[in-house]
Every structure is written in structure tokens, then in C-alpha cells.
N, C-alpha and C positions, 0 to 999 in steps of 0.2 A: 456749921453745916453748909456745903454748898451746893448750889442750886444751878441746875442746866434746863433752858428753853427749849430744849430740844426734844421730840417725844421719838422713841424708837422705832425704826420702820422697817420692814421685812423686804427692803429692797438687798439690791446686789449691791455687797459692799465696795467690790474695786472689779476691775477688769485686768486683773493680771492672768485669767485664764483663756483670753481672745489668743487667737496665733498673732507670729508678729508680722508688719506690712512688708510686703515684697520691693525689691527696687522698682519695679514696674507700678507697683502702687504709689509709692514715694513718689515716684517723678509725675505721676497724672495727679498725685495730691498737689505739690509744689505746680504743674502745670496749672490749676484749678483755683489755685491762689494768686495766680496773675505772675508768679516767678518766671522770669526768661532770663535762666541762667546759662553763663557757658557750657562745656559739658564735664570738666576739671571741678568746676563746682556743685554739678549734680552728682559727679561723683564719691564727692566730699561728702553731701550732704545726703546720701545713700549707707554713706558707712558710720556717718553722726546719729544718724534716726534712731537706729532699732535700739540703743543703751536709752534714750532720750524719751521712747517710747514707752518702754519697759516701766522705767521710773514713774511716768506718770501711769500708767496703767494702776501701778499700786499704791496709786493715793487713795482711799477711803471717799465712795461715792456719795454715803448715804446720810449724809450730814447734812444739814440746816446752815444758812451764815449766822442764825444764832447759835450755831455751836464755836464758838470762838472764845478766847479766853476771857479776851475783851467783855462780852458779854455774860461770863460766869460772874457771880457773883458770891460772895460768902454772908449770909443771912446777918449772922452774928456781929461781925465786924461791922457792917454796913449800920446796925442797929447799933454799935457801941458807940460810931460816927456820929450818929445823930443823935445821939445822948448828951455826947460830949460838947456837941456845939451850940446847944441847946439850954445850955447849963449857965446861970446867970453869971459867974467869973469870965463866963468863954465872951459877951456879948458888951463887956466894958471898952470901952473906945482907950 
């Protein structure tokens, strides 16, 4: 059986339904971040955003950092683990 810390929440899951940022927001964002880029490179960075945007848009918001794999666990194994180490053959030098 495996087991997630996580409890479910009635938030928004991703933000892939926001519109996407305009070049003029792009470049008052980038301005806003302290960027004083030439303008070959805002323009670059006007036409990298909105794919870069998108993708993260549809990451899944409503997660927990214990929802990580790292942190799942499987009950069972976990218990066979410590059966097994526990077991007087396991604990001989």
C-alpha cells in the first residue's frame, strides 16, 4: 500500500487558462527584474517566453512538497525493511 502526505485541496490546479503575457508585459517583467538588455535580446526573449510560459502554466499548483516521490512511501516494504534488519542473522558482525 502506498501512502501520500498529501491531503487534497479544492484549489486551482494549474494556470494554463490565464491569457498569455504580452511583449509589453515581457519586457516591464524583464525590466522589473533588474534586466537591461540590449534590444536584439528583448527581442529574443519576447519570442522565448510565451512556449516557456505556457509550460509552466501547466504544472499542477495544488500540491504539497510532501507530495514528492521522495516522500511517498510503501507501507509494506518499509515494514518488511525493518523486519528484516531486525532479525537476529541480520545483526551478527
Amino acid at each position: 500500500m502506498t501512502r501520500s502526505f498529501v491531503l487534497p485541496q479544492p484549489r486551482q490546479t494549474d494556470l494554463k487558462d490565464l491569457p498569455p503575457s504580452s511583449p509589453q508585459q515581457i519586457r516591464a517583467m524583464a525590466q522589473a527584474a533588474g534586466l537591461n538588455l540590449p534590444e536584439p535580446l528583448v527581442e529574443e526573449l519576447c519570442n522565448a517566453f510565451p512556449p516557456f510560459e505556457a509550460m509552466v502554466r501547466r504544472l499542477p499548483r495544488a500540491r504539497d512538497r510532501f507530495d514528492e516521490p521522495a516522500h511517498t512511501i510503501d507501507v509494506a516494504r518499509v515494514a518488511a525493511l525493518e523486519a528484516d534488519s531486525s532479525s537476529p542473522e541480520r545483526r551478527k558482525p
